[in-house]
N, C-alpha and C positions, 0 to 999 in steps of 0.2 A: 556484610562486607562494605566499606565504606567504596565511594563512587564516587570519583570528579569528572560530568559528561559535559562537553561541548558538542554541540549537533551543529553541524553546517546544514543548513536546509534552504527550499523555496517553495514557500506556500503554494500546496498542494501538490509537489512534487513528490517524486518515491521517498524522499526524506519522512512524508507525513507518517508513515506506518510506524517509524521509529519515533517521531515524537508522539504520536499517539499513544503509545506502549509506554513510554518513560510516563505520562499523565494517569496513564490507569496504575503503574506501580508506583505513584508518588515519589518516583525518581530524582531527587535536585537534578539541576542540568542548566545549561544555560544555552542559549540559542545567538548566533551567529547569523548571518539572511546573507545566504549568495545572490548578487540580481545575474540571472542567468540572463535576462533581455538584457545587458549590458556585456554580456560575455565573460562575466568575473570565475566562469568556472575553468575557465582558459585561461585565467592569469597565472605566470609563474611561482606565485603566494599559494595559490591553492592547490595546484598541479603538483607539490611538492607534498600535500597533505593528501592527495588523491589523484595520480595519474591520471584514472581513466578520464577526467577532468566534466564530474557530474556529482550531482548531489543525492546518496546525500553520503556526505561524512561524519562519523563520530569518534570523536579525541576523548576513551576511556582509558582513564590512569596515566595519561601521556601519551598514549599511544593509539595515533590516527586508521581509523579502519574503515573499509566501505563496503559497498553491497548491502541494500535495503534488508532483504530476506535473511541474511546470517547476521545483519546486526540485530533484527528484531529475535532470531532465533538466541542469540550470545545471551541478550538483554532479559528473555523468559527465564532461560536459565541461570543466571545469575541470581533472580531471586530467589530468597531464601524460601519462600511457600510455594515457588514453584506454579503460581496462581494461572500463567499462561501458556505454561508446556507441562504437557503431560510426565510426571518421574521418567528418569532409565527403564526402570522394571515394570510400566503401566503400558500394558498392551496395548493402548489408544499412542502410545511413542511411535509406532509405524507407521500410523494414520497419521499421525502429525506430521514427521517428516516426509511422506509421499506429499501430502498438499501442499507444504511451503513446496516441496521443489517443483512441484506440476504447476502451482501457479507462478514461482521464475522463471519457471524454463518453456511453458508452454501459452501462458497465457500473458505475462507483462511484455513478451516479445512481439507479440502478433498485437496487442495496442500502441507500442514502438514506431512500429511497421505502419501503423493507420498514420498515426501523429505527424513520422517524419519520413511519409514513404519517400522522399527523395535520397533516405539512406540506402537503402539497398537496392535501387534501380535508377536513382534521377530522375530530376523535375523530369522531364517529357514522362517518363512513363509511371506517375503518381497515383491517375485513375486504373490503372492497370491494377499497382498492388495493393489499392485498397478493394479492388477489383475479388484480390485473392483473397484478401484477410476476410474480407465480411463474412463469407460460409464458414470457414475456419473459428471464427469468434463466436459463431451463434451455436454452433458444436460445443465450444468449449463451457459455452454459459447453459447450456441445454444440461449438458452431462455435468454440473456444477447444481444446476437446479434438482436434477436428478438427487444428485446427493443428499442435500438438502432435504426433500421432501421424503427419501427412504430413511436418513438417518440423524437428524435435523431435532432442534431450532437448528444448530449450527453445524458445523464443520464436522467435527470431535461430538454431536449429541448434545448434551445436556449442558455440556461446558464451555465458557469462552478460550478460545487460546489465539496465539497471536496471530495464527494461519485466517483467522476472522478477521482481526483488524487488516490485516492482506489485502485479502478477498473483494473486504467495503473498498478500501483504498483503489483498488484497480474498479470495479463497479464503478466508482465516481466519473472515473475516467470518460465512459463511457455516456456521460449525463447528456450532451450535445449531438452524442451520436444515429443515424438515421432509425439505427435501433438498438436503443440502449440496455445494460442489462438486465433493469429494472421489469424488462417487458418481459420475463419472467416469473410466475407469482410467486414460485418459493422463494426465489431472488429479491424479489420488491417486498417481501418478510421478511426478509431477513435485511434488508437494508435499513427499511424501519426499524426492526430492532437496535442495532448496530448505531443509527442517529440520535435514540433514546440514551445513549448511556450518557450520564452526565459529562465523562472527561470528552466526547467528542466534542459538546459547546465548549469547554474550556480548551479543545483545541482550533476548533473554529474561530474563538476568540483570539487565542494567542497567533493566530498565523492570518488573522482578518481576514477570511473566508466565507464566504454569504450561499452559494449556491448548496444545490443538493444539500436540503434539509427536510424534516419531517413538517416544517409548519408550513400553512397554507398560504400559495403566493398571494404577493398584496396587490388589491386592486389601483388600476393607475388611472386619472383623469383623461 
């Protein structure tokens, strides 16, 4: 099926999981850079391609769509081998859709929550809800590790699917964090795996992204 994508993104934003995915399927696409530190995702230009006025957005076939998790999930299925979603009738289809939506609905939330705790309580009470989310995150990465290591390399077993590119994508998130995901070892396996595949440097490259990589930091004078 031929494809004309436009991706609105910003380097290392929820957009990333979506062009990360378009790189492993050899997708054409062409990229677009909202500067959110400028507030462009609030202009009436984009607001009109994406209400909820955040990135990322994708203009497939003409037609503007959002939501990180259902465009990465559109974008599996659309290809024709089906290389990152498991078939209709492949019993791994129920696994795969419980993780994309456990990690939108349970996990990209509560890193939200750290980011811009002044969304859902205000500045004054910031230390509070990061207060909450940290047990809540270390749950959620515990029982994510869990997975991993009963049913693992990945997500899904044996096979890459986009709920992995996910997964890494929010893990990054957390690379500043007092305790990041990595400080789990099935986690920090599977991260490594995940930085190994070739299209993440050519996304790294394409989005000028440095941090959270496999190679070894460099020493400084």
């Amino acid at each position: 099926m031929t494809q004309h994508a436009v991706l609105y993104y910003a380097p290392g934003a929820a957009s990333m999981v979506v062009h990360w995915l378009m790189l492993e399927l050899d997708m054409p696409h062409e990229l677009r850079l909202v500067d959110t530190a400028a507030g462009a995702q609030r202009s009436p230009e984009y607001l009109k391609l994406n209400p909820n006025g955040v990135v990322p957005t994708l203009v497939l076939d003409g037609v503007p769509r959002f939501e990180a998790a259902a465009l990465a999930m559109t974008l599996a299925d659309r290809d024709p081998q089906h290389r990152f979603a498991p078939a209709h009738d492949d019993p791994l289809r129920a696994d795969y859709h419980q993780w994309m939506f456990h990690l939108a609905n349970a996990v990209q939330p509560l890193l939200r929550q750290w980011w811009y705790p002044h969304e859902p309580a205000g500045e004054a009470n910031a230390d509070n809800v990061r207060a909450s989310v940290a047990p809540r995150l270390a749950a959620a990465w515990e029982r994510l590790d869990t997975r991993i290591a009963e049913h693992g390399p990945y997500l899904l077993g044996d096979t890459v699917s986009a709920a992995d590119l996910y997964l890494a994508m929010l893990m990054r998130w957390t690379r500043s964090m007092p305790r990041p995901a990595t400080d789990w070892p099935h986690l920090n396996a599977f991260a490594q795996r995940m930085r190994a595949r070739p299209a993440f440097a050519r996304l790294y490259e394409a989005e000028g992204l440095t941090e959270w990589t496999n190679a070894p930091a460099t020493a400084t004078a």
